[in-house]
PANU-966967 format. One line per 5 residues: number of its first residue (from 1); for each residue x, y, z of N, C-alpha, C. Coordinates in steps of 0.05 Angstrom, whole numbers, plus 5000, padded with zeros to 4 digits. Example, Ala and Ser with C-alpha at 12.3 -4.5 7.8 and 13.67 -1.06 7.14 Angstrom:
2
1> 5264,4886,5156,5246,4910,5156,5264,4934,5156 ~ 5257,4955,5142,5273,4979,5143,5258,5001,5157
This chain:
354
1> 4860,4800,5508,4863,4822,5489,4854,4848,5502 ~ 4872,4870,5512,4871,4899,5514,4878,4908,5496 ~ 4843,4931,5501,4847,4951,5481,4861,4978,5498 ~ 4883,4983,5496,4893,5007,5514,4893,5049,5492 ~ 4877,5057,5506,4883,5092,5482,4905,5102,5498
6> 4922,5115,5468,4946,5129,5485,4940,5149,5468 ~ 4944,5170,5476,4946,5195,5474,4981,5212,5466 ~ 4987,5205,5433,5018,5212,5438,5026,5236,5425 ~ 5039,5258,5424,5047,5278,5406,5023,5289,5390 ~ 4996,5291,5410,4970,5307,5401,4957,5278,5381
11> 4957,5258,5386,4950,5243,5361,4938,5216,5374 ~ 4913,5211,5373,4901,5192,5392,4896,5168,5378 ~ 4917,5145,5383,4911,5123,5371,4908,5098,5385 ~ 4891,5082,5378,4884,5056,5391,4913,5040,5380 ~ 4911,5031,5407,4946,5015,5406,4928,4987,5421
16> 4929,4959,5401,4922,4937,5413,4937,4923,5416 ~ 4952,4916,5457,4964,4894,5462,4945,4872,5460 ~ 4965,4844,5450,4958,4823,5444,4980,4803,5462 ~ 4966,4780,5477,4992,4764,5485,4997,4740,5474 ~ 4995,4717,5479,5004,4687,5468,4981,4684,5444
21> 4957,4696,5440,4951,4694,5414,4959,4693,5391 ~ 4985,4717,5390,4998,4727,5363,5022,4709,5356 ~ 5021,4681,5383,5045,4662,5374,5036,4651,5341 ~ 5018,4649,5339,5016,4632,5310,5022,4649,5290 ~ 5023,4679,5288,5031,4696,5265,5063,4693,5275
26> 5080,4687,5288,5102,4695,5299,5127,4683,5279 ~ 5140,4697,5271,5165,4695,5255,5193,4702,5273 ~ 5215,4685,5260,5232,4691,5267,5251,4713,5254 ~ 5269,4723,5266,5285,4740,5243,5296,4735,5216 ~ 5302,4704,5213,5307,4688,5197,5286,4679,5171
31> 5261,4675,5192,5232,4673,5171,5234,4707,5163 ~ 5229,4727,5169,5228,4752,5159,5240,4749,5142 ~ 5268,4752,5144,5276,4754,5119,5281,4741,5097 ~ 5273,4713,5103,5258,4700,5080,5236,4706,5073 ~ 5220,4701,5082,5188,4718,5075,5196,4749,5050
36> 5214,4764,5056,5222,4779,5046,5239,4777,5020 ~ 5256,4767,5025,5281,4749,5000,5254,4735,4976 ~ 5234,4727,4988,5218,4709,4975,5201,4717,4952 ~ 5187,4748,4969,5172,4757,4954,5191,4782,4933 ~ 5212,4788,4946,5225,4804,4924,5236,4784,4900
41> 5234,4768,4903,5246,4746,4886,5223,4752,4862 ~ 5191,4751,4876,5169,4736,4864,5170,4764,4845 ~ 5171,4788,4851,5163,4811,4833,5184,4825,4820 ~ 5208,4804,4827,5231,4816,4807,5246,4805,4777 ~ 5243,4833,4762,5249,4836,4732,5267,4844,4730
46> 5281,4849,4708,5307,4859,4695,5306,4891,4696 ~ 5321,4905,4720,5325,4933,4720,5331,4944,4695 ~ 5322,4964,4683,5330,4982,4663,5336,5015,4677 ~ 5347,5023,4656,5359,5055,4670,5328,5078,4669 ~ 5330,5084,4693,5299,5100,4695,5302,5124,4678
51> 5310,5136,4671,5305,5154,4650,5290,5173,4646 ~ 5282,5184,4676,5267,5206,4682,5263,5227,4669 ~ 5242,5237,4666,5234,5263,4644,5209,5277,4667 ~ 5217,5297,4664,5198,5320,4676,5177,5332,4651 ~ 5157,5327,4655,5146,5329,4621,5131,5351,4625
56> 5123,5366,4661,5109,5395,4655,5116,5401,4684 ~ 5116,5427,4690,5118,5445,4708,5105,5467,4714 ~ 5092,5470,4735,5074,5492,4736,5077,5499,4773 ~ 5073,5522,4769,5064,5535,4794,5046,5554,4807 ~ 5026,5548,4835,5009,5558,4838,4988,5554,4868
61> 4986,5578,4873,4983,5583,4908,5001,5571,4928 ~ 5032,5578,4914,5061,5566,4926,5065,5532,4923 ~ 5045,5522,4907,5059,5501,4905,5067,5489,4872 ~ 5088,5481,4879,5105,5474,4853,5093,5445,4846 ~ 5082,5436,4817,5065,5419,4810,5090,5408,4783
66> 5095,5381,4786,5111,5362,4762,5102,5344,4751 ~ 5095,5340,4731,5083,5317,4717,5115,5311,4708 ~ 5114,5285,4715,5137,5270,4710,5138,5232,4701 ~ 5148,5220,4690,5153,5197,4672,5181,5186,4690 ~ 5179,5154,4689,5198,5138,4696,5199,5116,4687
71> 5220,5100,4679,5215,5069,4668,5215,5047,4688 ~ 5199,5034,4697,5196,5018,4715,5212,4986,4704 ~ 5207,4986,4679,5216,4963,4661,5219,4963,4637 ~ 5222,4946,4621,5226,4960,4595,5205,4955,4576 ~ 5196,4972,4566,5172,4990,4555,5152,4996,4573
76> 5156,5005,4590,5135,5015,4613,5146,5039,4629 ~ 5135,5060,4628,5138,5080,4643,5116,5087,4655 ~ 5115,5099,4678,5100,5101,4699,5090,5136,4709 ~ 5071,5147,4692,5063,5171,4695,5061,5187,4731 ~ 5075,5202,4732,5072,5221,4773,5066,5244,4767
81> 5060,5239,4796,5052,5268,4794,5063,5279,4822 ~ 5079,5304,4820,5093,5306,4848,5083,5338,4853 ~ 5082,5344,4881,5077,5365,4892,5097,5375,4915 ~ 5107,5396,4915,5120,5404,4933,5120,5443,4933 ~ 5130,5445,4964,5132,5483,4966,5147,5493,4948
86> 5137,5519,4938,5149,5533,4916,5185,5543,4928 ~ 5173,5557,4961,5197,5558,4979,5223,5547,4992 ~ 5211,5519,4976,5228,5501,4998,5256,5501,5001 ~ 5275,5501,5009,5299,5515,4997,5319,5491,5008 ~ 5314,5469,5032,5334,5441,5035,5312,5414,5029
91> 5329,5387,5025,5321,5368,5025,5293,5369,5053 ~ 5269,5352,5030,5250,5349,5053,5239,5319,5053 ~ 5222,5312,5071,5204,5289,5069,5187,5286,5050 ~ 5186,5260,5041,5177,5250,5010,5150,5245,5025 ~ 5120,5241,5010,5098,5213,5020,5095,5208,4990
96> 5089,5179,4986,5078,5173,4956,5044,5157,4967 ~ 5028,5165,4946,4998,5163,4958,4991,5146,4935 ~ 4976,5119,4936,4979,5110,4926,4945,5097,4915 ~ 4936,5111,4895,4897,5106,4886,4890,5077,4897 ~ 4861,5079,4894,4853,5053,4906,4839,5045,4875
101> 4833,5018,4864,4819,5013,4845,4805,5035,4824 ~ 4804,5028,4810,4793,5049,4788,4809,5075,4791 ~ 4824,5080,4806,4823,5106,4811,4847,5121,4793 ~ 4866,5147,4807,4884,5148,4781,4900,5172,4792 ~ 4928,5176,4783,4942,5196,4807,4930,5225,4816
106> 4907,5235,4792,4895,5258,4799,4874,5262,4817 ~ 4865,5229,4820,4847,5225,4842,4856,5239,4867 ~ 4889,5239,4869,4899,5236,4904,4910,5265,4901 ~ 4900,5289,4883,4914,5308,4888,4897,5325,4919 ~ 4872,5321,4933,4871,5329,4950,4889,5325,4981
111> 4897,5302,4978,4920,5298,4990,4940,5300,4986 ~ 4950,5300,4966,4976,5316,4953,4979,5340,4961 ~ 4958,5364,4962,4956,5381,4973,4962,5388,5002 ~ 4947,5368,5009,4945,5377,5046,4975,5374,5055 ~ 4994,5339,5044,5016,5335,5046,5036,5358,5040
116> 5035,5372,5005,5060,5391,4999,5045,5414,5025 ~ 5026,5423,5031,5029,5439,5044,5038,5436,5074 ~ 5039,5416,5083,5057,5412,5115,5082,5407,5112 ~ 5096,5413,5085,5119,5413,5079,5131,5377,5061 ~ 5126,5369,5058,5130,5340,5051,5124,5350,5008
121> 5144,5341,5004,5138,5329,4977,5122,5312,4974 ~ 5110,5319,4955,5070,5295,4958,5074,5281,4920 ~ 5077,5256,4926,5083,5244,4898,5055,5210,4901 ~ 5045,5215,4875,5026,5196,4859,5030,5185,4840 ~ 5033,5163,4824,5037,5149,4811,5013,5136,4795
126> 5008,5134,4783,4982,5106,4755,4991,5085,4765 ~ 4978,5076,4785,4975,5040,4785,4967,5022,4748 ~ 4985,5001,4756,4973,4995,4729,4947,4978,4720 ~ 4948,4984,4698,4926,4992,4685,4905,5012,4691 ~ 4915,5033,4697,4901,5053,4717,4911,5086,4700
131> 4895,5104,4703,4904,5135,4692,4914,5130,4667 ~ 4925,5140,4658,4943,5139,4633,4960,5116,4630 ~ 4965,5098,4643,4972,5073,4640,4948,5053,4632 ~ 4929,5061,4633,4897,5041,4615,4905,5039,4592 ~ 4900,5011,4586,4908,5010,4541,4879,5015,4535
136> 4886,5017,4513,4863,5020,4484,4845,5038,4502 ~ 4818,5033,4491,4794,5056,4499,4788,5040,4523 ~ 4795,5022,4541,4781,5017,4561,4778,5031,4593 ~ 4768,5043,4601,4766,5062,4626,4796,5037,4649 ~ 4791,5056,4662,4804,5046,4688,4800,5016,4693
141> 4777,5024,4708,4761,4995,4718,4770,4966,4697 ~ 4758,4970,4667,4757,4954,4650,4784,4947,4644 ~ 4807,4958,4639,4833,4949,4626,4847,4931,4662 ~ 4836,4942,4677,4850,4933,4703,4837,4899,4703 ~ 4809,4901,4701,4792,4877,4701,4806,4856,4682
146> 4815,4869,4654,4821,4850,4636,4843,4836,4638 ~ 4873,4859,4643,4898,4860,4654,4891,4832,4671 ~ 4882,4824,4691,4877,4805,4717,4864,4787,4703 ~ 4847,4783,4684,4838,4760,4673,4861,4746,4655 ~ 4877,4761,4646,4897,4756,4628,4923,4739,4641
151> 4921,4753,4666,4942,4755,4679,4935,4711,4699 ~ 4908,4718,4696,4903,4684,4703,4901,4669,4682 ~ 4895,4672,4662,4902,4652,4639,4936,4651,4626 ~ 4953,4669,4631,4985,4669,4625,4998,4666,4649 ~ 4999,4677,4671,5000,4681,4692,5030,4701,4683
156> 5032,4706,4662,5058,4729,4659,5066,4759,4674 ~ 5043,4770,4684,5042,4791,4700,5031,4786,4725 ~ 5027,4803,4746,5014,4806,4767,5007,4839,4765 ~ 4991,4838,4759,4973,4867,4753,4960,4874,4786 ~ 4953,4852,4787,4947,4842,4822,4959,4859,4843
161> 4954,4879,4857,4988,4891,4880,5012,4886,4874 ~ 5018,4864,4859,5051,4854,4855,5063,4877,4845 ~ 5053,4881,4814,5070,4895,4798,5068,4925,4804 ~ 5050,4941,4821,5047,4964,4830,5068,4971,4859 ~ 5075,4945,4869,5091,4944,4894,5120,4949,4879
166> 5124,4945,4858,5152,4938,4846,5155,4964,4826 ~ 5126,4983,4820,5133,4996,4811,5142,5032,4833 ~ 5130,5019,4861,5138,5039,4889,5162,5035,4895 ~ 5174,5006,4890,5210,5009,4896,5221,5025,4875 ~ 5211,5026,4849,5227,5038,4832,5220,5074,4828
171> 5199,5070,4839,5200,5109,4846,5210,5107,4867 ~ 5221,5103,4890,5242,5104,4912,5263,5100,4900 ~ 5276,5088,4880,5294,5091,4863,5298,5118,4852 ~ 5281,5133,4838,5274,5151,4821,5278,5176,4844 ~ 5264,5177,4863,5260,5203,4890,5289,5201,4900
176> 5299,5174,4903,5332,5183,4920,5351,5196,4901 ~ 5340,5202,4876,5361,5214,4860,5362,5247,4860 ~ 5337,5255,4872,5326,5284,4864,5343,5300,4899 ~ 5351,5318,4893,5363,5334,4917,5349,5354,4928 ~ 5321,5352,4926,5297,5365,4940,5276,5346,4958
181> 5302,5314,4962,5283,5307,4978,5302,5285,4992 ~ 5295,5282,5022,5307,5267,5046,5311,5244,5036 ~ 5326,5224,5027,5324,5198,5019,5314,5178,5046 ~ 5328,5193,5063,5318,5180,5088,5294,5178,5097 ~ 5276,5194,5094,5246,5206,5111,5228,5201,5081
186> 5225,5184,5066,5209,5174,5052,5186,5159,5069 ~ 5153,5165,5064,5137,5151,5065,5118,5144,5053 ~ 5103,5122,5054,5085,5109,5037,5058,5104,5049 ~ 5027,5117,5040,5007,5107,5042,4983,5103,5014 ~ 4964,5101,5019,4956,5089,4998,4920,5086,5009
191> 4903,5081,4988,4878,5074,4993,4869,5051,4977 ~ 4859,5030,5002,4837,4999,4987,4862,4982,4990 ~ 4862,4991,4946,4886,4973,4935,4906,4992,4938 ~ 4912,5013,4943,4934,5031,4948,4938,5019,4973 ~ 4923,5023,4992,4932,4999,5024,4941,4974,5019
196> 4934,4959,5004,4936,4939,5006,4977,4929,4985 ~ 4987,4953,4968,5005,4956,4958,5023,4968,4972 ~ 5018,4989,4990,5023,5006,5017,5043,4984,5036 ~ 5024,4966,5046,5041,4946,5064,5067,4925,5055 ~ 5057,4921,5021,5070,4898,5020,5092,4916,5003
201> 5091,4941,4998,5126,4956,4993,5133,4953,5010 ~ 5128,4969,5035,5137,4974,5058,5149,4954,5074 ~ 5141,4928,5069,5152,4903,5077,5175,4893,5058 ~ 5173,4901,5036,5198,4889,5018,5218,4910,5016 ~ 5208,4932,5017,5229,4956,5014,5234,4964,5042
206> 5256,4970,5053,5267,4977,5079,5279,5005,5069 ~ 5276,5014,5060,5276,5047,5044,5261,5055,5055 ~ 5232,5054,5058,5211,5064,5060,5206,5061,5093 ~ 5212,5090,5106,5211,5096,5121,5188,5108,5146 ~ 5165,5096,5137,5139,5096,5148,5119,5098,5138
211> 5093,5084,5139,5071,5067,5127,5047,5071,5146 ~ 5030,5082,5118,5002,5087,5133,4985,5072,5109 ~ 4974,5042,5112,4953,5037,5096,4932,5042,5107 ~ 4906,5050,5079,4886,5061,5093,4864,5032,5075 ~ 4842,5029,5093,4817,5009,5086,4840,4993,5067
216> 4866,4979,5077,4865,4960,5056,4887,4936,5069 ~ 4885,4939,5095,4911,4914,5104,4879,4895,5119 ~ 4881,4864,5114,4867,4849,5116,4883,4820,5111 ~ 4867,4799,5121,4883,4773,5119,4858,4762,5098 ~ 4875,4751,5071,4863,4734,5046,4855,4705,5062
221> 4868,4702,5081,4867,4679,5084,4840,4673,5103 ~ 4834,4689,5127,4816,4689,5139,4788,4697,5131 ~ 4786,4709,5099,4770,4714,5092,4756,4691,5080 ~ 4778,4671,5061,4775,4651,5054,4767,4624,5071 ~ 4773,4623,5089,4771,4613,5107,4739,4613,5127
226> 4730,4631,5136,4708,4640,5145,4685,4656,5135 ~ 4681,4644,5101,4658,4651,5095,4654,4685,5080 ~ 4679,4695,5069,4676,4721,5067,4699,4724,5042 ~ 4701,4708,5029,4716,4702,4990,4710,4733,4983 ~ 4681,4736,4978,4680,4759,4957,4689,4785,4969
231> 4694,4788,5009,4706,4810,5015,4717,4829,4997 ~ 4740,4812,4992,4756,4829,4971,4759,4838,4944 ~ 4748,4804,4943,4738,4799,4912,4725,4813,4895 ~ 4707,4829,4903,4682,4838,4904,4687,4858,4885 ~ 4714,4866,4884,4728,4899,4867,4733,4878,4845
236> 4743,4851,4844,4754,4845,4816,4733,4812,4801 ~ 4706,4825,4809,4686,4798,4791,4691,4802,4769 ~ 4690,4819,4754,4695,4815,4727,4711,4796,4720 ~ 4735,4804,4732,4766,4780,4728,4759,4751,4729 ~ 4746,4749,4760,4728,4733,4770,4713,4708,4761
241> 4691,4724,4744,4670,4710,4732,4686,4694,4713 ~ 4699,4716,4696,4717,4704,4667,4729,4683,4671 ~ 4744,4682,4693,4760,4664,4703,4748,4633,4696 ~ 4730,4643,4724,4717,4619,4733,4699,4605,4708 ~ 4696,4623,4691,4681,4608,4663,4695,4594,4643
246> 4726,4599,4656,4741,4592,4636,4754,4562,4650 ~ 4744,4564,4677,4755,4537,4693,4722,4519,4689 ~ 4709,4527,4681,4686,4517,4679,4669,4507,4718 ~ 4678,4532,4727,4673,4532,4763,4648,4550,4771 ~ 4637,4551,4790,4626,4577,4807,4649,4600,4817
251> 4652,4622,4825,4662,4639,4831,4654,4630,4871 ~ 4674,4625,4883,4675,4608,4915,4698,4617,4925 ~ 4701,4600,4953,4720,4601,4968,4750,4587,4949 ~ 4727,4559,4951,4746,4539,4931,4763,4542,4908 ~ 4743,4568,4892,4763,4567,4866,4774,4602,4867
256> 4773,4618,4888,4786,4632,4892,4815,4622,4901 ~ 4818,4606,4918,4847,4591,4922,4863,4593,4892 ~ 4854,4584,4872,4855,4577,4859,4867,4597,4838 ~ 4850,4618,4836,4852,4648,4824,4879,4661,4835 ~ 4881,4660,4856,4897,4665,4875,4920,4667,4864
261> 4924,4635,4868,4956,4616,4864,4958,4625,4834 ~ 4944,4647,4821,4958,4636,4800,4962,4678,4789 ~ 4933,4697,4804,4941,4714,4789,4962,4727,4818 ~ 4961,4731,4843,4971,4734,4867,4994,4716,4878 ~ 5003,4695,4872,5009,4677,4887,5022,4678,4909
266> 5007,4670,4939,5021,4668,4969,5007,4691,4978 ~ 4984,4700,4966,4969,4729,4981,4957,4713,4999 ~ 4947,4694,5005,4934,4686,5026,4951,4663,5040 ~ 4975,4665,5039,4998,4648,5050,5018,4656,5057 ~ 5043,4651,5045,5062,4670,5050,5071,4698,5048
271> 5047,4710,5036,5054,4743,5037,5021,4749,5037 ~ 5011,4745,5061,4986,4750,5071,4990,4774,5093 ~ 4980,4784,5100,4980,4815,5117,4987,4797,5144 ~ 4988,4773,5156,4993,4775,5180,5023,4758,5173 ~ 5027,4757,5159,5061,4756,5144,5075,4778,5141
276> 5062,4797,5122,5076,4815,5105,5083,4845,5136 ~ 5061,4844,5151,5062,4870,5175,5082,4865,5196 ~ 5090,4843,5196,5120,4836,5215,5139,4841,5204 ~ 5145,4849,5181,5161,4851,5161,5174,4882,5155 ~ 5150,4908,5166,5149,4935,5164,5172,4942,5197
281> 5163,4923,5222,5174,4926,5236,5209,4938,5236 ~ 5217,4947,5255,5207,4970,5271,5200,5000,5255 ~ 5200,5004,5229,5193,5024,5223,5155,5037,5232 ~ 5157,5056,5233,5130,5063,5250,5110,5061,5222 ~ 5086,5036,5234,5063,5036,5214,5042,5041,5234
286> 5022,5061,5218,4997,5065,5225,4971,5049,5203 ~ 4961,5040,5216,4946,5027,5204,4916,5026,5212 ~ 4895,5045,5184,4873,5056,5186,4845,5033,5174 ~ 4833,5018,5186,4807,5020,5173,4783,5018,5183 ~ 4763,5015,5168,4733,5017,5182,4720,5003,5199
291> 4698,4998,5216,4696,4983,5237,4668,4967,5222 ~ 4663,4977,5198,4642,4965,5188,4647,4951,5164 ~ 4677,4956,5155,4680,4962,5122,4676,4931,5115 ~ 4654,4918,5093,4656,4898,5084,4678,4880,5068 ~ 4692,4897,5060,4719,4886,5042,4746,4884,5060
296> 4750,4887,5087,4767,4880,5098,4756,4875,5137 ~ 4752,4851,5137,4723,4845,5157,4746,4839,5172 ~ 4734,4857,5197,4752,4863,5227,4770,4846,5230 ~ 4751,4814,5237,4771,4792,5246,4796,4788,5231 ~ 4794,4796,5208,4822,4787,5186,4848,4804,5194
301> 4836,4837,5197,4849,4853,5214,4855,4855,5234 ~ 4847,4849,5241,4861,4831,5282,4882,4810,5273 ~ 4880,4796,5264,4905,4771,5262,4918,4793,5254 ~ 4919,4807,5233,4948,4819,5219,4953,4846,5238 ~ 4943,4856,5259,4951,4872,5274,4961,4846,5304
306> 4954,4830,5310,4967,4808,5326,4994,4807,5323 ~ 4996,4798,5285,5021,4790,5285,5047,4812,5284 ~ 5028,4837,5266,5047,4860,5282,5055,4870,5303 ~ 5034,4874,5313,5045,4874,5347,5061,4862,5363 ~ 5064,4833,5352,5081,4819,5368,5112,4821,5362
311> 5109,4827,5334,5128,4839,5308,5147,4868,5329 ~ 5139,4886,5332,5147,4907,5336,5145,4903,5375 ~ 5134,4887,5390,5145,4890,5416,5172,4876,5424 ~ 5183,4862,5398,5194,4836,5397,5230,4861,5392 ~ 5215,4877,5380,5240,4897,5374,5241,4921,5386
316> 5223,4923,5400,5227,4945,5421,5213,4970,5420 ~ 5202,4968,5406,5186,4988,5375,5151,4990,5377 ~ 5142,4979,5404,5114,4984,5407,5101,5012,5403 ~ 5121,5036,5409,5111,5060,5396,5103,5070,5384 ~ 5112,5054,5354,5117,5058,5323,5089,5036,5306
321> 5073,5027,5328,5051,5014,5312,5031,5028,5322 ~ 5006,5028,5307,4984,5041,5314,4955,5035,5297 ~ 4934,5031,5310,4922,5013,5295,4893,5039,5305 ~ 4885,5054,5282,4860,5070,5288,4836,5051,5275 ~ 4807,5041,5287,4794,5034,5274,4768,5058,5267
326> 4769,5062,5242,4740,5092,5246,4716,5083,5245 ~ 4708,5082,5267,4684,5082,5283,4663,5085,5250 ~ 4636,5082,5255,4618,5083,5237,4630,5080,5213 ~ 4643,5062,5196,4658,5069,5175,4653,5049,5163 ~ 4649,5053,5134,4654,5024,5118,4674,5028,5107
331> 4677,5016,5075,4692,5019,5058,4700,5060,5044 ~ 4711,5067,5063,4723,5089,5066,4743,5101,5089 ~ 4755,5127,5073,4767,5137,5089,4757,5168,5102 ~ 4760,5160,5128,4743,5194,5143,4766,5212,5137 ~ 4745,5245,5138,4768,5271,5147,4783,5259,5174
336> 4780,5249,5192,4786,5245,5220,4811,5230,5210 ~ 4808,5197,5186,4830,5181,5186,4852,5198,5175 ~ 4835,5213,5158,4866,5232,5132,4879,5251,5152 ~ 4867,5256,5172,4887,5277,5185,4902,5266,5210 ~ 4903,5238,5218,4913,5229,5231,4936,5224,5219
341> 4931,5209,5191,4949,5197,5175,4967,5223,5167 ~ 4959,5245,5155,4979,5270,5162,4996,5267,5185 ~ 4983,5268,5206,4997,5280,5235,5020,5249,5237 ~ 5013,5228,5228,5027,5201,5226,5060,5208,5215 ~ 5051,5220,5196,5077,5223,5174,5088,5253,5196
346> 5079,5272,5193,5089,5291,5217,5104,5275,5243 ~ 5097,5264,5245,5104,5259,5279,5138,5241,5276 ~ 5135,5225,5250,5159,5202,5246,5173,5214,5228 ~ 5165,5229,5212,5187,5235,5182,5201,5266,5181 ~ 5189,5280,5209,5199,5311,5212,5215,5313,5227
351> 5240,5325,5228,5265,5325,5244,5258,5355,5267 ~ 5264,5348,5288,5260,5360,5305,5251,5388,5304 ~ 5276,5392,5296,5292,5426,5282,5274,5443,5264 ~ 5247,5426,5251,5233,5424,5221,5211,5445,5229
């Protein structure tokens, strides 16, 4: 295993070749697009007509601000929030930014910002049970917690990444309709659980034209596996505990499998990050996280940067992967990662001429 720094278009990213290691993540073109066929299968509902409504408009220090509505399914609409130049006068590059846990689309307007201002239309969405998609009086955190307990005793939803991944295809539905923006040069990043929803659009949707998850691509399986269950877990005990009180269990490795298969199913199998990152190939993914962060522990991130790697040399496309780890970092994202992840989307989604 070399670690080689390249130095490319002002933007310094650790690029890790991997050799006969990454045979065990290794898919064929055929597994891809099963792997793919499989999981669109798993998160697909009955399309309804999106029915877009612009519900406010405002403008200010040149940038044009939309609160806007879409139906993802039927009775569900999905509150955005989009940003773009007041100036802009042709089709430009889309990013959709995508909250991490608790969080909520107003969380990501500092990046919304930095994005509409390098020219890119900067669009956010309410994960669900999240922002104005929370029912009754329960905050963020709590309706998301309950949503996932619910969601393991019916197993009718996936509140889980699933249904937030399916609600990013259907705003790429919603964005290719608008004539202020590239349908082509769409990209997708995200934080935690925005990372961790980040990869697995970007793997099902081939729309989505370049991918920056941040603290949130990791392997379920290796966590499970080597002693480190609550890694992730750790954001959804509530769900957790309930669960497990309701299986009459401890909260473990063992009956996380378990949790799994029923509110996730195949997150730590067939649509596990060293599955789902061969899948983004050859579109250019950068891929950011901490070197300390407890909720996505290095080794898990090594297999799923293995199997990408092997993913994208396999297509010719070693360019287009990039793996920054931020030094001193836990469960966060640095000024250093956000402006890489800028210069990321700059470097792949801006036409020469731009």
């Amino acid at each position: 295993m070399v670690a080689v720094m390249l130095r490319r278009c002002g933007l310094l990213v650790a690029c890790v070749l991997f050799s006969a290691v990454a045979a065990g993540f290794t898919q064929q073109p055929d597994q891809i697009a099963n792997t793919r066929q499989a999981f669109l299968k798993l998160i697909d509902r009955p399309r309804v007509p999106l029915n877009p409504s612009v519900d406010k408009r405002s403008v200010s220090d040149g940038l044009v601000t939309e609160l806007i509505s879409f139906a993802t399914q039927a009775g569900d609409r999905v509150p955005t929030l989009l940003l773009k130049q007041e100036t802009a006068t042709r089709a430009a590059p889309a990013v959709i930014v995508l909250h991490g846990t608790g969080g909520s689309k107003e969380g990501m307007m500092p990046r919304l910002r930095a994005l509409a201002s390098r020219g890119f239309v900067a669009v956010a969405i309410d994960g669900r049970y999240h922002g104005e998609r929370a029912k009754g009086s329960a905050g963020n955190g709590s309706s998301y917690q309950l949503a996932i307990l619910q969601a393991y005793r019916t197993r009718a939803e996936h509140p889980f990444l699933y249904d937030t991944a399916w609600d990013v295809m259907r705003l790429v539905d919603y964005l290719e309709t608008r004539d202020d923006i590239d349908r082509n040069r769409i990209g997708l990043t995200g934080i935690s659980k925005g990372g961790m929803e980040t990869y697995l659009a970007a793997a099902a949707d081939t729309r989505i034209a370049a991918a920056v998850p941040l603290i949130g691509v990791q392997s379920f399986r290796w966590a499970l596996d080597h002693g480190a269950w609550d890694s992730r877990a750790w954001t959804l005990r509530d769900a957790i505990d309930g669960a497990a009180h309701d299986a009459g269990e401890s909260a473990g490795a063992s009956f996380m499998r378990k949790f799994y298969d029923r509110v996730a199913p195949g997150v730590y199998g067939d649509f596990d990050g060293p599955a789902m990152l061969p899948l983004i190939a050859p579109r250019p993914l950068l891929v950011i996280n901490g070197d300390s962060d407890p909720r996505t522990p290095v080794a898990g991130v090594r297999q799923c940067i293995d199997a990408a790697q092997h993913a994208y040399e396999a297509r010719g496309a070693a360019d287009r992967l990039a793996f920054y780890l931020q030094p001193n970092a836990g469960h966060e994202v640095t000024p250093e990662a956000d402006r890489r992840m800028v210069e990321w989307f700059e470097r792949w989604l801006k036409r020469s001429n731009e």
